[in-house]
C-alpha positions in Angstrom: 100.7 155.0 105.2 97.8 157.6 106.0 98.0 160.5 108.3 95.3 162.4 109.8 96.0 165.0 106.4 94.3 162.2 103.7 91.2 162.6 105.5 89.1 165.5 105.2 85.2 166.7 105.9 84.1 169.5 104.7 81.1 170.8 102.9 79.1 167.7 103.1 82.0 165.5 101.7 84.1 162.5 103.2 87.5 162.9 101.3 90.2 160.1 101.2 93.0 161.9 99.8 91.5 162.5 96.1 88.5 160.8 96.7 85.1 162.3 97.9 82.1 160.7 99.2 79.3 162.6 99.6 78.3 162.5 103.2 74.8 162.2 102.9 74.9 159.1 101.3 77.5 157.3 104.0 75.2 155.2 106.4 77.8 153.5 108.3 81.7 153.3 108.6 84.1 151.0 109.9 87.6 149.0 109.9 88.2 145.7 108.8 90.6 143.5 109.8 91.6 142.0 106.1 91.6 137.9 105.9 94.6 136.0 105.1 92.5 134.5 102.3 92.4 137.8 100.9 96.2 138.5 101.0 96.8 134.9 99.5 94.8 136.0 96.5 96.0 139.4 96.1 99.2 137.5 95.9 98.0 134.8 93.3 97.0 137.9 91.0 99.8 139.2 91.1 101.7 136.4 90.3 99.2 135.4 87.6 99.3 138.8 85.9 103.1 138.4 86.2 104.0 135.3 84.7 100.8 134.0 83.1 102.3 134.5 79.5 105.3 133.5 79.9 104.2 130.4 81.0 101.8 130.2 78.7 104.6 131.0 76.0 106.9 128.1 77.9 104.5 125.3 77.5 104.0 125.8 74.2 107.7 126.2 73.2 109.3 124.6 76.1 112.3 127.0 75.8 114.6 126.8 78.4 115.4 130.6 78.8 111.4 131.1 78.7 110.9 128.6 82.0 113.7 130.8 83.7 112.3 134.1 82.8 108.4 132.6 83.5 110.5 132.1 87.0 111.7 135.8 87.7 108.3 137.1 86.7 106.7 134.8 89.3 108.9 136.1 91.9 108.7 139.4 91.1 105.2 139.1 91.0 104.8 137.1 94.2 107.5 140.1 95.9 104.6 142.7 94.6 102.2 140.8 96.0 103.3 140.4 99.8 104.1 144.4 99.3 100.5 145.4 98.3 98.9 143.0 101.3 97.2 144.8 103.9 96.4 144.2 107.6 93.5 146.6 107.6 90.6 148.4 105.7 88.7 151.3 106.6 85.3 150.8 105.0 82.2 153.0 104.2 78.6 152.1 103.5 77.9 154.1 100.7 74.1 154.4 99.0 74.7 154.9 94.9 72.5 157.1 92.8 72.3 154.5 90.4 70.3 152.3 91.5 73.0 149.6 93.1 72.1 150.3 96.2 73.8 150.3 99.6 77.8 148.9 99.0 80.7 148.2 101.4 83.5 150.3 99.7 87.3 150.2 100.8 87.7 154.0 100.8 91.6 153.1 102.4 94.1 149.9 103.2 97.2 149.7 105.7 99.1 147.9 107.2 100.6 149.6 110.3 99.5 150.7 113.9 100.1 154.0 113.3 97.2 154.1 110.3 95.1 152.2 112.1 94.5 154.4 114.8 94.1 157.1 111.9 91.6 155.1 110.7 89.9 154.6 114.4 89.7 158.4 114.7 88.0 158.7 111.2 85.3 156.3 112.7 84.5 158.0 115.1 84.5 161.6 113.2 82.2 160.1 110.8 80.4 158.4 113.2 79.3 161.6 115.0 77.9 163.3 111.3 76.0 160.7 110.0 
């Protein structure tokens, strides 16, 4: 959960608890409501890195204590998953000095109402510098 203490600007910086952007290079911020898609593969990666070897490990051995343990992993994993899903991303515009060009970075995720309107009132701090 954030709180109004993450967020910082001072000295021509945009800082996300240990994060700084520089604020001359910010052209635009905002928050995004995350897809469900999203979530769903946040999920799947989670399960994946969980449980990929094991089931890997299970097909080519077809060890009964392997499928049960591939099993646990996958819940586990899927249990990290749902945990780590977010309902909401505050987002910057940032211009890199290398080149890249202008990117849409998730500077911060959440998931409640509280952080949300933290993340409104960053908006419109940010807004009124740039």
């Amino acid at each position: 959960m954030y709180l109004e203490k993450d967020f910082s600007l001072q000295n021509g910086e945009f800082t996300v608890r240990k994060d700084s952007y520089s604020i001359r290079k910010i052209s635009a911020i905002k928050v995004e409501k995350t897809s469900w898609v999203g979530n769903v593969l946040q999920v799947a990666f989670w399960v994946f890195i969980f449980s990929f070897a094991v089931w890997l490990a299970w097909s080519q051995f077809d060890n009964p204590g392997t499928f049960y343990l591939a099993i646990v992993l996958s819940v586990m994993g899927l249990m990290l998953g749902v945990k780590y899903t977010n309902k909401y991303a505050l987002k910057i515009e940032f211009q890199h000095g290398d080149g890249t060009g202008r990117q849409w970075l998730t500077v911060a995720r959440c998931r409640t109402g509280k952080s949300l309107a933290v993340f409104d009132h960053q908006v419109t701090k940010l807004s009124k510098v740039i």
